[in-house]
C-alpha positions as CSV (number, residue, x, y, z in Angstrom):
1,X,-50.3,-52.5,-38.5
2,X,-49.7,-54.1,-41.9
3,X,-52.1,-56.2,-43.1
4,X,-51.2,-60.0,-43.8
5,X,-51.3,-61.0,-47.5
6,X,-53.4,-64.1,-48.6
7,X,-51.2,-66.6,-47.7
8,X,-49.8,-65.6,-44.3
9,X,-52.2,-66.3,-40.8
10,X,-53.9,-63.7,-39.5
11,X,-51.3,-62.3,-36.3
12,X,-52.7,-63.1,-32.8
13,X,-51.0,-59.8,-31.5
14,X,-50.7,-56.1,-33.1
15,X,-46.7,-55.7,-32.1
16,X,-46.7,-51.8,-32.6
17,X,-49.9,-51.9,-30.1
18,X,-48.1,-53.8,-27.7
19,X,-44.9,-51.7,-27.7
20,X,-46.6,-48.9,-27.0
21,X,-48.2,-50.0,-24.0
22,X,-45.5,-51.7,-22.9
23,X,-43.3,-48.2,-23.0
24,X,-46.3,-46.7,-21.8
25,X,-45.9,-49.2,-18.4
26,X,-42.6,-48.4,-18.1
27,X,-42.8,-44.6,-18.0
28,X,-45.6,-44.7,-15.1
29,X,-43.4,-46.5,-13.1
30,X,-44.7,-50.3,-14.0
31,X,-46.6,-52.4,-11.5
32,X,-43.9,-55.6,-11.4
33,X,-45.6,-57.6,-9.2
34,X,-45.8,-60.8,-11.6
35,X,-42.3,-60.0,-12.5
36,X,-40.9,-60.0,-9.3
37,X,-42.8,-63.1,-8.6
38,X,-41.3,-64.4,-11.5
39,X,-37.5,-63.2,-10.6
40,X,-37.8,-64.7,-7.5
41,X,-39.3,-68.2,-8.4
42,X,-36.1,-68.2,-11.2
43,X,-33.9,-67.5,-8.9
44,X,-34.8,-70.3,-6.5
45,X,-35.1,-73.3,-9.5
46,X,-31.2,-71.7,-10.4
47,X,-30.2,-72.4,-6.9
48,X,-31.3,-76.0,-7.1
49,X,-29.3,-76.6,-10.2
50,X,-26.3,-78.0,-9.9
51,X,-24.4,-75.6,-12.5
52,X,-22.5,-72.0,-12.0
53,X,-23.6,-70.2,-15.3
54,X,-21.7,-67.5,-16.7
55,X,-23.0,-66.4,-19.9
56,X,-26.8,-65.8,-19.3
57,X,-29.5,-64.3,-21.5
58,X,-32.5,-63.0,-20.7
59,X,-35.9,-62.3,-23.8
60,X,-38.4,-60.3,-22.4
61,X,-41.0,-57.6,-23.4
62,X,-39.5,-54.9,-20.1
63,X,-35.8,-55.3,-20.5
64,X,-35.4,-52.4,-18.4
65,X,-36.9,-54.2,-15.7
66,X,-35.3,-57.0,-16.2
67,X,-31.9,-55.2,-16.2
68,X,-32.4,-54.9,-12.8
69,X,-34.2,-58.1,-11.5
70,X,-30.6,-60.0,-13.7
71,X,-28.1,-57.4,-14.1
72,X,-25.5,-60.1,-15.0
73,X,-27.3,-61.5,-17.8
74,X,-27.2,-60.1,-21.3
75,X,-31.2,-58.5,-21.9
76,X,-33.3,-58.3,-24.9
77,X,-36.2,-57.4,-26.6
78,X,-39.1,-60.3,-27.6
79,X,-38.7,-59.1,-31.0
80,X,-40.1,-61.6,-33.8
81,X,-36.2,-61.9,-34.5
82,X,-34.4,-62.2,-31.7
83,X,-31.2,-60.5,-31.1
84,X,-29.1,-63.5,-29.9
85,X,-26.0,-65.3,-31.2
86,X,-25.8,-68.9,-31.7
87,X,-23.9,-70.7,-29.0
88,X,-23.3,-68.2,-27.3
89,X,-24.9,-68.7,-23.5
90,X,-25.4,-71.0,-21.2
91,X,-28.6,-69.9,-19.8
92,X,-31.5,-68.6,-21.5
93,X,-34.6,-66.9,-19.8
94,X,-37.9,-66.1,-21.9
95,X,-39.7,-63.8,-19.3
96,X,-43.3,-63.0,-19.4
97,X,-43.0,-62.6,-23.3
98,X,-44.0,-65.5,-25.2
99,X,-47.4,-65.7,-24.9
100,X,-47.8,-62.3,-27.2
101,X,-45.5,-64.5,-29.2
102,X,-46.9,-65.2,-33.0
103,X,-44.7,-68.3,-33.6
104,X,-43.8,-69.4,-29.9
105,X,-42.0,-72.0,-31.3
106,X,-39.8,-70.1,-33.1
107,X,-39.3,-67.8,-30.6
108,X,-37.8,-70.9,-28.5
109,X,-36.3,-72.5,-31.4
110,X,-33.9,-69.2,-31.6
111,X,-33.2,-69.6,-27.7
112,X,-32.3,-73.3,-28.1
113,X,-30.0,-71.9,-30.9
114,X,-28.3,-69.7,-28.8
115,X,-27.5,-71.8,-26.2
116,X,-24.2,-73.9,-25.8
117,X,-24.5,-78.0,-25.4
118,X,-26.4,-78.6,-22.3
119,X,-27.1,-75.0,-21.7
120,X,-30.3,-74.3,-20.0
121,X,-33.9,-72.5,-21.5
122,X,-36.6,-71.7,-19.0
123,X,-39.6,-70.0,-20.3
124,X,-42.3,-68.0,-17.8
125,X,-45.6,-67.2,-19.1
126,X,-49.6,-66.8,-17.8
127,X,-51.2,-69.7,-19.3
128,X,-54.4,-71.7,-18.2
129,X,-56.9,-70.2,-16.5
130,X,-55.4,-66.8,-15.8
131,X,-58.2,-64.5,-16.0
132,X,-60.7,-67.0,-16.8
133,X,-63.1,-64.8,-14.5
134,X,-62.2,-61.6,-16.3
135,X,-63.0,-63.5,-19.6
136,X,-66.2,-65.0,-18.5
137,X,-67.6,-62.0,-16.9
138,X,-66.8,-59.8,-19.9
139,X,-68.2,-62.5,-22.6
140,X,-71.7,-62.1,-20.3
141,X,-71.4,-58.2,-20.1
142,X,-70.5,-57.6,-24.1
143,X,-73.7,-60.0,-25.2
144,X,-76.1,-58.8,-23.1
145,X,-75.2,-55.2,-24.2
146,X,-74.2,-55.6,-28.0
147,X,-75.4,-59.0,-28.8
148,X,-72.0,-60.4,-29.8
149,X,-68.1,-61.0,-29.0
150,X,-65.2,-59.4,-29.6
151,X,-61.2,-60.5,-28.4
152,X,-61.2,-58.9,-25.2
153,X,-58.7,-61.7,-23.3
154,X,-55.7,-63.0,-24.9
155,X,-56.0,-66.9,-25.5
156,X,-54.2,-68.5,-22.7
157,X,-51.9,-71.9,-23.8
158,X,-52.9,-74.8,-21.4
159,X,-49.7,-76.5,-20.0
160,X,-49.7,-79.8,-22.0
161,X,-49.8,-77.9,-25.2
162,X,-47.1,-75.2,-24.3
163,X,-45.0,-78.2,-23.0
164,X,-45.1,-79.7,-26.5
165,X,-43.3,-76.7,-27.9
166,X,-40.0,-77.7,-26.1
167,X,-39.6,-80.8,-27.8
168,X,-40.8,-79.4,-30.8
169,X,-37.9,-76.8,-30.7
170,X,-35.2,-79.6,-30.3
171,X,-34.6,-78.8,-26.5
172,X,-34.0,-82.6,-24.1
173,X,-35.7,-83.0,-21.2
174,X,-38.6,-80.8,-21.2
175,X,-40.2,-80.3,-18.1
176,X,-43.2,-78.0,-18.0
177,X,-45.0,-76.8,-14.6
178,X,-47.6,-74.7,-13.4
179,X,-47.9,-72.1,-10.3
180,X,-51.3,-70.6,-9.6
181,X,-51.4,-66.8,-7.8
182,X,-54.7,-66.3,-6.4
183,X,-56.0,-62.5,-6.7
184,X,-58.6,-60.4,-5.2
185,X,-59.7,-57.1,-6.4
186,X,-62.1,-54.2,-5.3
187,X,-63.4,-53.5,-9.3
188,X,-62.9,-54.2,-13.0
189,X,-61.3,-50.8,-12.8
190,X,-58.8,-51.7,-10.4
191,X,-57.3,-55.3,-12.4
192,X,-57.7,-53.2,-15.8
193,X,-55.1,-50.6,-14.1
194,X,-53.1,-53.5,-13.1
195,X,-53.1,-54.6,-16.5
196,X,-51.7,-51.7,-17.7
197,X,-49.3,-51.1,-15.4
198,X,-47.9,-54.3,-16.7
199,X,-48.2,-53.8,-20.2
200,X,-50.7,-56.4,-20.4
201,X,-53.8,-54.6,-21.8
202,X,-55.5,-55.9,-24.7
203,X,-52.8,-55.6,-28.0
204,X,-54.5,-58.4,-30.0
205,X,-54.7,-57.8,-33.8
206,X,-58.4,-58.6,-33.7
207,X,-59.3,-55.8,-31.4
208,X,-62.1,-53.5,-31.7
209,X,-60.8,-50.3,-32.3
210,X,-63.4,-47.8,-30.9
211,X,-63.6,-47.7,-26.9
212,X,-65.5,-50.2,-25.0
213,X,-69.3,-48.4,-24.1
214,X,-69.1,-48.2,-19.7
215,X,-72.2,-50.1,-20.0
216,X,-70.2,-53.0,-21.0
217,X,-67.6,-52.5,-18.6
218,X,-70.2,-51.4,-15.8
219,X,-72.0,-55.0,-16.4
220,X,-69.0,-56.8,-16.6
221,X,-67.8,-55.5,-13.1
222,X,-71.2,-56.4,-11.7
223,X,-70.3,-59.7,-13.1
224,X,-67.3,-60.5,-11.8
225,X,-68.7,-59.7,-7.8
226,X,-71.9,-61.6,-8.6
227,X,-70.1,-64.7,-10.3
228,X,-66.8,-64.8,-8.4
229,X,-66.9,-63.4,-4.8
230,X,-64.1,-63.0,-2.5
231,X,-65.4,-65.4,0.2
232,X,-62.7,-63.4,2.7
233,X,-64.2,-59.8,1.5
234,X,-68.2,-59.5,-0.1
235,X,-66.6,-56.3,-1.6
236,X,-64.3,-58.1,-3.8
237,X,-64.4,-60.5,-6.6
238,X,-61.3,-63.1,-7.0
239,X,-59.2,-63.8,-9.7
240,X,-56.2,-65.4,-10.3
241,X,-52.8,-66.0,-12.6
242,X,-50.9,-69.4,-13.7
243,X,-47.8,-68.8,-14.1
244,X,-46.2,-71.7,-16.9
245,X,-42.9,-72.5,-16.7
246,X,-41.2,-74.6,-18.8
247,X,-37.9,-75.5,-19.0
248,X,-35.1,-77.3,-21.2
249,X,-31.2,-78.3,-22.3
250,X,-29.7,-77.9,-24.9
251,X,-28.3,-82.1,-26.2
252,X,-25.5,-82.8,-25.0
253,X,-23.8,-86.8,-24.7
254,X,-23.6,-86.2,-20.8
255,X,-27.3,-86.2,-20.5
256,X,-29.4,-88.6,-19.5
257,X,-30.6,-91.0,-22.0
258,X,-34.2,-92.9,-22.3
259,X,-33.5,-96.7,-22.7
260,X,-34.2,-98.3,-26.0
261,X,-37.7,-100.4,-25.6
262,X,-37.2,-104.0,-24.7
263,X,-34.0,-103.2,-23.0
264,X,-35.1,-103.6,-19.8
265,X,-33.7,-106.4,-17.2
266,X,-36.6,-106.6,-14.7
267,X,-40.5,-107.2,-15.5
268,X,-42.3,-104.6,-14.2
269,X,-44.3,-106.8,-11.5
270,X,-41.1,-108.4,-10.5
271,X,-40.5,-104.8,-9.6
272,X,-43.0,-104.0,-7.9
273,X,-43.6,-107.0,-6.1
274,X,-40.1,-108.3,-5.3
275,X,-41.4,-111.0,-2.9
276,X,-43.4,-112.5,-5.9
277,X,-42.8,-116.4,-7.0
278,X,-41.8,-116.5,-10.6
279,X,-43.6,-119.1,-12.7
């Protein structure tokens, strides 16, 4: 990983790292659940729009899998630089990609770019408190065995911020949401294989780069069943994912446009109490 010169920020994530687990995922056969989750919930929000799009694009870390969840879109790599043409789709989807991003904005910046006026963006990510558990229970484990920290847990975005990026990137009528999938698990071993299965093990730049002592891990695992138990099963500990999804068009003079302050015909309490005597 090269090393960032004095004036550049330190990277959040070591890309060669993360391409490496990534193709590692994918050659074990990857454990899609959150992607299919993801396919499907996409797949309903299409159906509601009102729009038959023909020239889709799809940004995502598993393009493989993603060849098969939208084999009518065009799919691409998250690469820092992203291999799309401006203007030239209707749809874009970032998938399960952005928050490894560096500069998310720019990463949606060049979507927006690619897209034609009033073309669609719709970004999925884990945000919030996904994995908050694993996070705390680690945090406890690591200082009771080492006395300090290290990046374990990727930083999650919380929903207000991540919805900021849309305008930010140029993109009308942002609309950011948030689904929460509740998870239960046996052992630290068992979410740390489902981790990797989905290319989601620990790529950050900031890493330590000697294995983690089983202590730790052993502590941490306690942890989690002693801080978070599965009320349904004393055997497991629960956990959970959000799931951010944020979505905007391209500007376009069809859309929908706010009215200029002081524009308005009606006073507000006239409005919502009609009945009301005017002075």
């Amino acid at each position: 990983m090269r090393a960032p010169s004095p004036n550049e920020r330190p990277a959040l994530t070591d890309r060669d790292s993360l391409i490496l687990r990534r193709a590692r995922a994918m050659r074990r056969g990857p454990d899609d659940f959150l992607h299919r989750i993801v396919a499907d919930e996409i797949d309903d929000r299409l159906a509601a729009v009102n729009r038959r799009f023909t020239s889709e694009a799809v940004v995502t870390g598993l393009p493989d899998l993603w060849r098969g969840f939208r084999p009518q879109a065009r799919v691409i790599a998250d690469d820092p630089v992203l291999d799309l043409v401006p203007g030239a789709h209707d749809l874009v989807i970032h998938a399960m990609a952005l928050h490894w991003a560096d500069d998310p904005v720019g990463q949606i910046v060049q979507c927006a770019r690619a897209l034609r006026p009033d073309g669609l963006f719709i970004a999925v990510l884990p945000g919030g408190e996904t994995l908050a558990e694993l996070r705390a229970a680690l945090a406890e484990a690591e200082v009771a065995e080492t006395g300090g920290l290290s990046p374990r847990v990727l930083p999650m975005g919380e929903i207000r911020d991540l919805g900021g990026l849309l305008s930010r990137a140029g993109l009308a009528l942002p609309v950011a949401d948030q689904m929460h999938l509740p998870a239960s698990y046996r052992s630290l071993t068992d979410l740390a294989r489902d981790l990797r299965g989905m290319g989601e093990s620990n790529a950050m730049a900031a890493r330590l780069r000697r294995p983690t002592p089983r202590t730790v891990l052993a502590r941490a695992d306690e942890a989690l069943h002693r801080m978070f138990p599965d009320p349904d099963n004393p055997d497991r500990f629960r956990t959970g994912f959000d799931l951010i999804f944020l979505t905007g068009w391209s500007p376009d003079d069809s859309q929908q446009k706010p009215l200029r302050p002081g524009s308005a015909q009606m006073r507000l309490a006239d409005a919502l109490n009609p009945d009301r005597t005017k002075p």
